[in-house]
C-alpha positions, 0 to 999 in steps of 0.5 A: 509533475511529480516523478513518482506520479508517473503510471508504471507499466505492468512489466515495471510493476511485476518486477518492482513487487520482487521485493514486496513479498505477498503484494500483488498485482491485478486490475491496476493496484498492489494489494496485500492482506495483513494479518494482527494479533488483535484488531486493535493493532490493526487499527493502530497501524491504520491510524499509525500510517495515515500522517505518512500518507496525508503527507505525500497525498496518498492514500490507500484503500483499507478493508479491515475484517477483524484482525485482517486489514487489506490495502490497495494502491493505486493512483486515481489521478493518472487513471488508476494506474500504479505509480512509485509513490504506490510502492511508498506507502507499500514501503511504510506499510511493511515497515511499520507492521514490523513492529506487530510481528 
């Protein structure tokens, strides 16, 4: 079984999201909303972000509203339970909205 597959414990999420500023945590996912010059950056980033996650099997679920995109994680597999690979595409979701600051 993949390591970053195993379902982190509450305390070991609350302390991991220190270093994701504005993600939180509750019912079992990390989620933050995103805010875009247009909707069409937010929809690049979406578009931009699906190769990662379609490579790592991962996938979060988006709301978009305009210019607001909201993602969540969370693993289905292991019972909707945060895990590392979460805070991956948490990781390549900020670094890639970077660019649309």
């Amino acid at each position: 079984m993949n390591h970053d597959l195993n379902p982190l414990s509450d305390f070991a999420v609350i302390e991991k999201l220190a270093d994701f500023p504005g993600w939180k945590y509750e019912n079992n996912k990390i989620s933050k909303t995103f805010e875009f010059k247009t909707f069409d950056d937010g929809l690049s980033l979406v578009n931009e972000l699906a190769p990662f996650c379609n490579k790592i099997d991962h996938h979060p679920d988006i709301l978009i509203r305009y210019k607001k995109i909201e993602f969540s994680l969370t693993r289905f597999s292991v019972g909707f339970k945060v895990t590392e690979r979460d805070f991956k595409v948490a990781q390549q979701i900020e670094e890639l909205y970077r660019k649309y600051l």
